[in-house]
N, C-alpha and C positions, 0 to 999 in steps of 0.2 A: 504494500500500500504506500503511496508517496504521500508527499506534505500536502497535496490540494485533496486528495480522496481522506485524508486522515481530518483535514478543517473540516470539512463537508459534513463527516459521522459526527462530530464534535458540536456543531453547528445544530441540525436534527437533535441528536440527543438532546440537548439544551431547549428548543423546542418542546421539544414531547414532556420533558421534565418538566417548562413551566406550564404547559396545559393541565398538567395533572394537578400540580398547584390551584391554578384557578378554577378549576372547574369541581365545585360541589356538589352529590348526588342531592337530589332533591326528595325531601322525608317523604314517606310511601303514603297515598293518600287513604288506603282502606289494612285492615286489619288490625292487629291488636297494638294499640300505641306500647311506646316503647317503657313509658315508666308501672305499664301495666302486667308485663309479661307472665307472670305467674299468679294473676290476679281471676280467680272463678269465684263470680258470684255465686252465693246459695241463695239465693231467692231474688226470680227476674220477674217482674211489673210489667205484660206485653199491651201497650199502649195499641189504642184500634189504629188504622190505616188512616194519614189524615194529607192535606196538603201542605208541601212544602208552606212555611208564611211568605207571601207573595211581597210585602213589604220589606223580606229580608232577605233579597237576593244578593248572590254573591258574583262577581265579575263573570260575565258571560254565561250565567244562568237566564235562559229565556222563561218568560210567565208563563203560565198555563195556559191551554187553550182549547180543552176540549169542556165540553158540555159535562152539566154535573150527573147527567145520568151514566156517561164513559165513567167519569173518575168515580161512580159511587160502584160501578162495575171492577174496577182495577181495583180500588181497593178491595172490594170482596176479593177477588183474589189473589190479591197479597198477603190479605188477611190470611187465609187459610194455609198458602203457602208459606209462610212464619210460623203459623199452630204444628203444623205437617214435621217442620224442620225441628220440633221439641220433641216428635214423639222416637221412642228407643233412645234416649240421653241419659243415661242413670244422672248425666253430670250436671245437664240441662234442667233448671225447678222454675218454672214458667207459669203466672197467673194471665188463664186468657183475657184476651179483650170484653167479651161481653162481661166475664165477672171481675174486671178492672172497673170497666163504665158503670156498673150498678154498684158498684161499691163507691166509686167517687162520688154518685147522685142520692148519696145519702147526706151529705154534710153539706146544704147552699154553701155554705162558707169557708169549706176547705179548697182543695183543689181541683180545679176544673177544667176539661180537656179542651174548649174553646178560648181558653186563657191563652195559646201559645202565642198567637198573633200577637197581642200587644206585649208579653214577656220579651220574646225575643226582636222587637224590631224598635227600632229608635227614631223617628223623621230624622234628627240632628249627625245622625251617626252615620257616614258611610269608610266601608274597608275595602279599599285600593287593593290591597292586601291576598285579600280574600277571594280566591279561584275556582275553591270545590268546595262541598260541603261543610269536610271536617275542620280546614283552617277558617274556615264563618263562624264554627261553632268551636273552636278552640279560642278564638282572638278578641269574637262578639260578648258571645254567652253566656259562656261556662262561668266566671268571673262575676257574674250580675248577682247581687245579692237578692232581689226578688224571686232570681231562676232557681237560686238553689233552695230560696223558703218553699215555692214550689214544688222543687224534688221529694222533700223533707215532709209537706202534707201530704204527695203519693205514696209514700213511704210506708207514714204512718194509717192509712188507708187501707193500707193492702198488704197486711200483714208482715210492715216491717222489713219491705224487701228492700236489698240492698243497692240491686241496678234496678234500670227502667230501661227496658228495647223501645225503641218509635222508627215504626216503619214509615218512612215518608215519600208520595209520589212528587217529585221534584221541579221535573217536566214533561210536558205531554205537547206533539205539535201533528198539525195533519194539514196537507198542502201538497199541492203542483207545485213542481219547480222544473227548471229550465236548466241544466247541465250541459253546459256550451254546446246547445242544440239540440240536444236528446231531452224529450219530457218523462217525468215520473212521475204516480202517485206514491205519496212517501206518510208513513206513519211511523210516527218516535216517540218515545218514552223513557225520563229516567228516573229510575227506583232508589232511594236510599234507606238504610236502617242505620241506627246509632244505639250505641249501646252505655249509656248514663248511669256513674255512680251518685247513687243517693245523699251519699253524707258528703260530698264534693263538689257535687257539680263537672267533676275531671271527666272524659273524656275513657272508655275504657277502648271499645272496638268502634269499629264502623265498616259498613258492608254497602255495598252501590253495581246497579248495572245500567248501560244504559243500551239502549236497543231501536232497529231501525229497518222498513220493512219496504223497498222499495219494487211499482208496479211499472214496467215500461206501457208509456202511452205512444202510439201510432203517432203521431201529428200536435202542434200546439192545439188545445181545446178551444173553441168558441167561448165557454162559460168553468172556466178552474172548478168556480164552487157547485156544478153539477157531476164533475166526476168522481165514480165510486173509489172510496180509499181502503187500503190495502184492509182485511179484518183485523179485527183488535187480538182474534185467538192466534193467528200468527205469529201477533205481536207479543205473547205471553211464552211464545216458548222460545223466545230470545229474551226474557225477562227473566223470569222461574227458574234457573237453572244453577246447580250443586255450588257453582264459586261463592255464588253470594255470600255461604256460611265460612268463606275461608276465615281458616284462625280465630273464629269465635270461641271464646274461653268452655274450656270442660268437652266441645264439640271430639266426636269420637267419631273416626270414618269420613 
């Protein structure tokens, strides 16, 4: 090797060394946070299916937009498919939804599951920050002293359980769209669940899919909003599926 091919490796190398420097992996957005690792709760509070709060979107989260008879349909089954994912868990101890909601609708004045909306959003407060879920509800939330007196009457509610699951539909969108020239009927959805310590407010797991179902259309349409869009069951078995439970604590298999 002479003096110009030996600068050259020298040069590169030096390179590569400072990329490695600067460039930080970025913290993983779903599964078991990291000061939680050997953290199974004995007793989980499974909150019913509700909407994302629409006042407290996070950077490039788009609003809802399907009709509430869709969303009262996905949440039924997310619903079930949350109940589904407790059963054979010796490690899994899960209060369902319907005996959460009647147990909360005994106390007016404890806590109550149409509270979320104004718990977690703030007009005055926006985070830059904030790009998916968990860092919304890492940077927002978890921190609000209202949020966690909250936690604390679910708590005390529902037998003292230590987490709380909330399954939440995040986004939903249904549209024609133009793909430099080619048309589709396109239906999307994305599912989040969180998994909340009672006595902290922290942050334990979180699980998210999101999904997308696209129909070639022949030609641009005369009327978008007459073409049929892709079915919603399609759209469930790109939603519903095994990952979502990754790394949830005590989960077995």
């Amino acid at each position: 090797m002479n003096a110009r091919q030996l600068l050259s490796l020298c040069f590169a190398s030096a390179l590569a060394l400072s990329a490695a420097r600067c460039v930080t992996p970025a913290p993983a957005q779903f599964g078991v946070q990291a000061n939680h690792l050997a953290h199974i709760p004995a007793r989980i509070t499974i909150l019913p299916c509700q909407k994302w709060p629409q006042g407290a979107l996070y950077v490039g989260q788009n609003k809802i937009q399907s009709a509430d008879n869709e969303m009262k349909d996905l949440c039924t089954n997310l619903d079930a498919f949350v109940l589904a994912g407790f059963d054979g868990q010796p490690y899994m101890r899960g209060i369902a939804p319907a005996a959460v909601k009647k147990r909360l609708e005994r106390d007016p004045k404890g806590a109550q599951l149409d509270q979320l909306d104004q718990l977690w959003f703030r007009p005055s407060q926006v985070c830059e920050a904030c790009r998916n879920p968990t860092s919304y509800y890492k940077k927002v939330v978890a921190s609000r002293a209202d949020w966690r007196q909250w936690l604390s009457a679910v708590s005390r509610e529902t037998a003292s359980s230590d987490a709380v699951l909330i399954p939440f539909v995040a986004e939903t969108q249904g549209s024609v769209i133009d793909d430099r020239g080619l048309y589709y009927a396109t239906r999307s959805a994305e599912i989040v669940m969180i998994l909340v310590d009672t006595n902290n407010g922290e942050l334990i797991w979180a699980g998210g899919k999101k999904g997308e179902i696209r129909t070639p259309i022949e030609k641009k349409p005369a009327d978008p909003k007459a073409v049929p869009l892709p079915s919603w069951e399609e759209l469930y078995k790109r939603l519903f599926v095994p990952e979502l439970w990754a790394e949830f604590p005590g989960r077995q298999g």
